[in-house]
FIVEXVO-428465 format. One line per 8 residues: number of its first residue (from 1); their letters; for each residue x, y, z of C-alpha. Coordinates in steps of 0.1 Angstrom, whole numbers, always signed. Layout:
% residues N
NUM> A> X,Y,Z ~ ...
END
This chain:
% residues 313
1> XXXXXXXX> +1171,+1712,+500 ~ +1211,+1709,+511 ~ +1201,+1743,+536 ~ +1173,+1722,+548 ~ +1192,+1691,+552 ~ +1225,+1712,+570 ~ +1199,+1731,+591 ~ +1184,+1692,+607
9> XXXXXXXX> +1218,+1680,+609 ~ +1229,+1711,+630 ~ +1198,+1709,+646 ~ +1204,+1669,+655 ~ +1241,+1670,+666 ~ +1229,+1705,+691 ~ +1200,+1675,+705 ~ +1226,+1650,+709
17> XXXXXXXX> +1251,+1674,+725 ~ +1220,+1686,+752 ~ +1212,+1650,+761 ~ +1252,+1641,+765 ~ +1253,+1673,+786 ~ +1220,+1668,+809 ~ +1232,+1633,+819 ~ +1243,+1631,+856
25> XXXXXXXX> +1285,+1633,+856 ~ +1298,+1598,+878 ~ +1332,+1575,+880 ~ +1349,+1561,+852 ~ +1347,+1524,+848 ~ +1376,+1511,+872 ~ +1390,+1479,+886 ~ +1380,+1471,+922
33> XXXXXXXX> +1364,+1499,+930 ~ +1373,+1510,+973 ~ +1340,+1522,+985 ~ +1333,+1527,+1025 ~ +1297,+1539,+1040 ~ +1296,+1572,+1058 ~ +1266,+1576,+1079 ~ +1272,+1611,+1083
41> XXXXXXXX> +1273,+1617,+1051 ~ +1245,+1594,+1040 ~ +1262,+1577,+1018 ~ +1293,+1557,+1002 ~ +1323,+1576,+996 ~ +1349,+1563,+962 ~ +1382,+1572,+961 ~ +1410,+1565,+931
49> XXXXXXXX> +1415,+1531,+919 ~ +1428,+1522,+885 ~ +1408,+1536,+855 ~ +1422,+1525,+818 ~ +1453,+1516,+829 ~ +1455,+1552,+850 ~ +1455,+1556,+891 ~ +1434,+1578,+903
57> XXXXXXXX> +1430,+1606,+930 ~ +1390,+1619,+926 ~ +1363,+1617,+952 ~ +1331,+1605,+950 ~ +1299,+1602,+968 ~ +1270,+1583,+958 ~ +1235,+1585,+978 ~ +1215,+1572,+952
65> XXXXXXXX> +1231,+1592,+920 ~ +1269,+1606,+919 ~ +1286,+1633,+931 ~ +1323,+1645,+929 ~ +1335,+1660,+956 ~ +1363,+1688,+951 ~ +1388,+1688,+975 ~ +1418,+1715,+981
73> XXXXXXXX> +1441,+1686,+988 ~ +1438,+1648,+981 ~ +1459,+1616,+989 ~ +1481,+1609,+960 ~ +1465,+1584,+929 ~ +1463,+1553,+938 ~ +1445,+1518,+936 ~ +1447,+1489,+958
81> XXXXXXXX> +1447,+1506,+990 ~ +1417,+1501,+1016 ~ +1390,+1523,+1036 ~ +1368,+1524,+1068 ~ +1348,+1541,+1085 ~ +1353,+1555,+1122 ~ +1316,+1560,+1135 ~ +1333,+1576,+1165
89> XXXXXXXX> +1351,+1600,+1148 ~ +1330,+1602,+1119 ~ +1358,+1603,+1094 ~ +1370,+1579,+1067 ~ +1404,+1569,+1070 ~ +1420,+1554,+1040 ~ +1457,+1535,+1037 ~ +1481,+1524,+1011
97> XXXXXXXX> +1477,+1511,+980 ~ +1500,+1511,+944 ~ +1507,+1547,+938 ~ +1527,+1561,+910 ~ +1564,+1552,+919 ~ +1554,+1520,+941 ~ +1538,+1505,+970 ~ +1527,+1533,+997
105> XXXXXXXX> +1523,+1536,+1035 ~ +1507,+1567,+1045 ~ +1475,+1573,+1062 ~ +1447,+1599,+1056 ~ +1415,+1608,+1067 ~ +1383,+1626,+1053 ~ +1355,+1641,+1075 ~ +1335,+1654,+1043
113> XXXXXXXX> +1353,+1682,+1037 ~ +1389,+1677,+1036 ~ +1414,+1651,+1032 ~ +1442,+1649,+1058 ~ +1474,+1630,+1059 ~ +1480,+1615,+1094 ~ +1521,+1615,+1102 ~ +1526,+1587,+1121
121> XXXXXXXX> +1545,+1558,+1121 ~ +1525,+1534,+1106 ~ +1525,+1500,+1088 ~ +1550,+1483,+1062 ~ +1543,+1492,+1019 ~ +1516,+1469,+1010 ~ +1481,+1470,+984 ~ +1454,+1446,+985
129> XXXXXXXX> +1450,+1445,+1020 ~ +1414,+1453,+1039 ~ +1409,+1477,+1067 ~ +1377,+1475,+1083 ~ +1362,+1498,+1116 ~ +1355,+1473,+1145 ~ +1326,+1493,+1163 ~ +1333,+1473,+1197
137> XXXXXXXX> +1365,+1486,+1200 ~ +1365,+1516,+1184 ~ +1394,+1508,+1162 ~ +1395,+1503,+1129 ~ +1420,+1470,+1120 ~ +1441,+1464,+1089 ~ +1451,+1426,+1079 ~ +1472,+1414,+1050
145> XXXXXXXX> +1481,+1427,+1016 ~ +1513,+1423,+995 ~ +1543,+1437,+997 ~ +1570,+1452,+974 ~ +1579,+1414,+966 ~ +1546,+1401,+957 ~ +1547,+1379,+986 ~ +1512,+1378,+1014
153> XXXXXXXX> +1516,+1397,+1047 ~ +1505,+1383,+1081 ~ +1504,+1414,+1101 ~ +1477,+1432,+1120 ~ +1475,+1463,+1128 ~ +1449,+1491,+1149 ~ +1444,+1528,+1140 ~ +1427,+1545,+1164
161> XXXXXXXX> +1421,+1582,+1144 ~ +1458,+1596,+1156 ~ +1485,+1567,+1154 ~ +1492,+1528,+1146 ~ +1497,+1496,+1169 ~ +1511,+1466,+1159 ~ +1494,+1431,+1171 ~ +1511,+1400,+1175
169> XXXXXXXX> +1487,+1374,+1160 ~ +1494,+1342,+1145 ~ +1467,+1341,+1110 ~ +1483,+1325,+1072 ~ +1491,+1359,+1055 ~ +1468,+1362,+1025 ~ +1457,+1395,+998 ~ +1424,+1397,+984
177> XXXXXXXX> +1401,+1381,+1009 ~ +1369,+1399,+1025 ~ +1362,+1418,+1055 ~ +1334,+1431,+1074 ~ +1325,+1437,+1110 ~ +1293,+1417,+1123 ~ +1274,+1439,+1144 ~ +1255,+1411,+1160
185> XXXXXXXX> +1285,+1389,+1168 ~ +1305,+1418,+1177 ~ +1338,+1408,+1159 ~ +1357,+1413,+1125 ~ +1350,+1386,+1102 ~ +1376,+1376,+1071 ~ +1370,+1347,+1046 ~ +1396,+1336,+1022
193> XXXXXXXX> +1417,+1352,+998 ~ +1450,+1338,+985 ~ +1485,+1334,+999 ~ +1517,+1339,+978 ~ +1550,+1332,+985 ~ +1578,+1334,+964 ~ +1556,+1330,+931 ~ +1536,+1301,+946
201> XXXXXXXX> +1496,+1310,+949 ~ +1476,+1294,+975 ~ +1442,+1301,+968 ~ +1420,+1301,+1006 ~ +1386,+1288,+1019 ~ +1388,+1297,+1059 ~ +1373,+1320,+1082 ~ +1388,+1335,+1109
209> XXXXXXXX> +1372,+1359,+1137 ~ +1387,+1387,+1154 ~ +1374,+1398,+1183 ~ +1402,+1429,+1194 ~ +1434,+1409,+1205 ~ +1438,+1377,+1183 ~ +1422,+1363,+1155 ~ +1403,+1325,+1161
217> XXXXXXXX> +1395,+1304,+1133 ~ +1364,+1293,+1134 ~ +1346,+1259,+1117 ~ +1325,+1273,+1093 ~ +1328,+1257,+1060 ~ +1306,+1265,+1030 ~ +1321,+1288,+1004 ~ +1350,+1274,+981
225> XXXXXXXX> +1380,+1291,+981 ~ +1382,+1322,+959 ~ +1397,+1357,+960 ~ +1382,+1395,+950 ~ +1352,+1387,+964 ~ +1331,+1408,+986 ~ +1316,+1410,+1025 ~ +1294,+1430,+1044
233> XXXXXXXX> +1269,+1427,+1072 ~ +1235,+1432,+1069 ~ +1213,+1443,+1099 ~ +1179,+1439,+1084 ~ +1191,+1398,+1084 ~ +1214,+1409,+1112 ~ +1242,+1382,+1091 ~ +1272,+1391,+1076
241> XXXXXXXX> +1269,+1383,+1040 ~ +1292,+1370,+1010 ~ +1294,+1378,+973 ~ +1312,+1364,+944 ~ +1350,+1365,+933 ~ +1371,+1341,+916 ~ +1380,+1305,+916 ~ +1389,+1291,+882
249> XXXXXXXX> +1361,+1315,+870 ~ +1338,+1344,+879 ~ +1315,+1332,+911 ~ +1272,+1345,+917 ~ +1266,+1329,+946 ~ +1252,+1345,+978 ~ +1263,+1332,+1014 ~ +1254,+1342,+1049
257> XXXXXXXX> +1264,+1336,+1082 ~ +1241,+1321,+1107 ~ +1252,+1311,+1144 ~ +1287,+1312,+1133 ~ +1280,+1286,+1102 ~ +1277,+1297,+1063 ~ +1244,+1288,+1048 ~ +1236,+1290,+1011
265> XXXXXXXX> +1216,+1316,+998 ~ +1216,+1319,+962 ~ +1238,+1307,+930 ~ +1229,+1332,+909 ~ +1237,+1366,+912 ~ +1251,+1386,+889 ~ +1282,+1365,+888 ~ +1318,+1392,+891
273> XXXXXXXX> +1351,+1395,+909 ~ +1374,+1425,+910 ~ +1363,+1431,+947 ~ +1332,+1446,+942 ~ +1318,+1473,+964 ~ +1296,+1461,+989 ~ +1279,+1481,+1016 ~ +1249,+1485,+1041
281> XXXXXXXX> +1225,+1519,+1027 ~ +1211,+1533,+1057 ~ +1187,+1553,+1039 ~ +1174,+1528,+1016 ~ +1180,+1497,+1044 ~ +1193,+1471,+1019 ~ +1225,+1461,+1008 ~ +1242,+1479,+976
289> XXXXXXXX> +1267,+1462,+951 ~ +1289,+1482,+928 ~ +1311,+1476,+900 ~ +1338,+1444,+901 ~ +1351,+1433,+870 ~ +1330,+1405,+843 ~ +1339,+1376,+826 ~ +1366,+1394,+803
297> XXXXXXXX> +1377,+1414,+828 ~ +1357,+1443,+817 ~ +1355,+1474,+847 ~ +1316,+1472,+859 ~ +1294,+1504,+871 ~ +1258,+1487,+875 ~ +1244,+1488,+906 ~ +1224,+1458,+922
305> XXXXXXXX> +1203,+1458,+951 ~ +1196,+1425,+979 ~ +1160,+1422,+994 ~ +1165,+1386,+1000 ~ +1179,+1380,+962 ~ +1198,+1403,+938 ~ +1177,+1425,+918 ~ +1185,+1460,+895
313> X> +1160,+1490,+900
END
């Protein structure tokens, strides 16, 4: 009986080890996850982020399950930093961020293959600012963050795949808000995010438009102020959408733009902050949400899928 018994213990933990083993390898759970469409590669690339307390350098692709993408040289670990995509050039390019030893300013690009550090001059240290590809102008723009001090940056800046320009715009300087191009209005669109200046938080409810030179704010009022939320536009709706983030607690709702004015969608998605990862599937057509953080600050990796209301496959 006790050869028996060893033999279908043996016999159960060789099971469990195939099923551990068969299941599909993704990204650890991490905090505001920095995920950016590539339509060339048909699908959303990941890079780094912080992952139990560790920064992180690894590439991912997901088009529907994961993939990790090995690479014979990578940007340094990171988290914080910010992606786009240049449909032009068909390359991700990817800034700053928290690394290691502090804030970082360098500049690299992926085209599927390989990363590559750009050496240019580029902008001041910062992390948790947003950089996002205006199609119009085939630039992609950065806005914002936090420097070395803690305190919210006002600056804007243009990459255009080989170098950076500085703007001279007049916009509150602010970390943690949302951006996302609208295709059918043909500018950048940012919504809230807070300001801090010498300790002092300012938590924001405006929306500002930026349509190559300057950014306008405009008088759409709707969402309450939050921060870590997320944005994208959606051409099946052709409306840039809002998701979620943080205002004395963890937000659901669902907003969307319409003639320049936010309308309410929904109040209950699945309620997160943490910037989730939000972006437009071209294969699918729908809009995909990944990770964030939940109500005890706990990393997410579910995926949810809009078609007119939140819903899990």
């Amino acid at each position: 009986m006790k050869t028996i018994s060893h033999t279908l213990f043996y016999m159960g933990v060789m099971l469990l080890c195939a099923v551990v083993q068969a299941q599909p390898p993704e990204p650890s759970p991490r905090n505001q996850p920095v995920m950016v469409y590539a339509d060339h590669l048909g699908g959303a690339l990941l890079f780094g982020g912080l992952s139990n307390g560790k920064r992180m350098n690894d590439t991912w692709l997901w088009n529907g399950s994961w993939r990790q993408l090995e690479t014979e040289q990578a940007p340094p670990a990171r988290s914080g930093h910010a992606m786009s995509y240049d449909t032009l050039r068909k390359k991700v390019v990817l800034f700053g961020g928290r690394g290691e030893n502090g804030l970082l300013n360098d500049t690299w690009t992926f085209d599927g293959k390989e990363w590559k550090q750009v050496k240019t001059k580029a902008p001041p240290v910062r992390q948790s600012h947003r950089l996002v590809y205006d199609q119009s102008r085939r630039r992609s723009v950065l806005f914002g963050g936090s420097d070395a001090d803690r305190n919210s940056l006002s600056d804007t800046w243009l990459f255009n795949g080989r170098g950076w320009e500085a703007l001279e715009t007049e916009i509150p300087g602010r970390l943690q808000h949302a951006m996302s191009y609208d295709l059918k209005r043909k500018s950048i669109v940012l919504f809230g995010g807070f300001s801090r200046l010498d300790g002092q938080k300012t938590v924001l409810s405006d929306t500002w438009e930026f349509k190559g030179k300057t950014w306008r704010k405009m008088r759409a009022e709707g969402p309450v102020g939050r921060d870590h939320h997320a944005m994208a536009f959606d051409p099946v709706t052709r409306s840039t959408l809002l998701f979620g983030g943080y205002r004395e607690g963890y937000l659901g709702d669902t907003w969307q733009m319409v003639k320049g004015a936010w309308r309410l969608i929904s109040q209950n998605g699945p309620a997160r902050a943490g910037k989730p990862a939000l972006f437009y599937d071209n294969v699918t057509e729908q809009l995909i949400l990944y990770g964030g953080w939940d109500r005890t600050n706990k990393p997410l990796t579910d995926f949810w899928y809009f078609r007119g209301k939140w819903m899990q496959d």
